[in-house]
N, C-alpha and C positions, 0 to 999 in steps of 0.2 A: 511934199516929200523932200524937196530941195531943203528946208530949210531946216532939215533932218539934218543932212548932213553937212551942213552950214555950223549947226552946233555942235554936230560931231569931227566937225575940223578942227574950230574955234580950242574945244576941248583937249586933242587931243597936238594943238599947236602950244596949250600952255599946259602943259602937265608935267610939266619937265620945271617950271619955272618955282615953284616951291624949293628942288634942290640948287637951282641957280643962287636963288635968295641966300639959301645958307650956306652956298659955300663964297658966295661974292661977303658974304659980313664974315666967317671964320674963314677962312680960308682953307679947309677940310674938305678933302676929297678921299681919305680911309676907305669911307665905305665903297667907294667907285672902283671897281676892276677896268685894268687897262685896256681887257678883253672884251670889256661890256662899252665903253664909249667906244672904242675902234669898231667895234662891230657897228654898232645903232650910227656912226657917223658914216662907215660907204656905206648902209643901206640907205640911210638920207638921202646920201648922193646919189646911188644909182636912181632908188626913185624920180628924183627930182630930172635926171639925165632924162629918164623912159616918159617921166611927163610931157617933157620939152620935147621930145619927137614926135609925139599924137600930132596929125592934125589939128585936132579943134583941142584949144588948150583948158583945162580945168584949173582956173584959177583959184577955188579955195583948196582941191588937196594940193596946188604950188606951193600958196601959202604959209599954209600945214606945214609941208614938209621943211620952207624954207625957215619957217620959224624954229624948229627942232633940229634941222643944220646949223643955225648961230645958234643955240644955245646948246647942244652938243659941243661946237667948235670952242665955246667958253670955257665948258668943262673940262674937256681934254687940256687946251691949256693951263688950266690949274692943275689937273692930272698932272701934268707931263714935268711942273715946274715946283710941284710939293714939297721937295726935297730941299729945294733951294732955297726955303724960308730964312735959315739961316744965315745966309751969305751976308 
């Protein structure tokens, strides 16, 4: 069963990375609401907070999550700097 969810880390640590792709080659974040990365980026974090407090640590949902924290943290900075393409 473990390695259930070994795939279903792996999975769901790069699910994100399809729109990483395309907005690191265009630089488009449009479709991105500021409310949709700000949200999925503290819930990252708190997860990642509530993991690091268990006792016994589960290191593939850290993984997981930490993987989806920098690549949230990517996006938001694209978010955040959209505008500024033209400078």
């Amino acid at each position: 069963m473990e390695i259930v969810g070994i795939i279903g880390s792996i999975l769901m640590a790069v699910c994100a990375l399809p729109q990483l792709v395309y907005t690191l080659k265009t630089g488009d974040t449009s479709s991105l609401s500021r409310g949709f990365i700000a949200m999925w980026w503290a819930g990252e974090l708190c997860l990642l907070v509530y993991l690091f407090s268990r006792v016994e640590l589960d290191w593939i949902l850290i993984l997981n999550y930490a993987a989806n924290f920098g690549i949230c943290c990517v996006l938001g900075w694209f978010k955040l700097n959209e505008n500024k393409k033209g400078d």
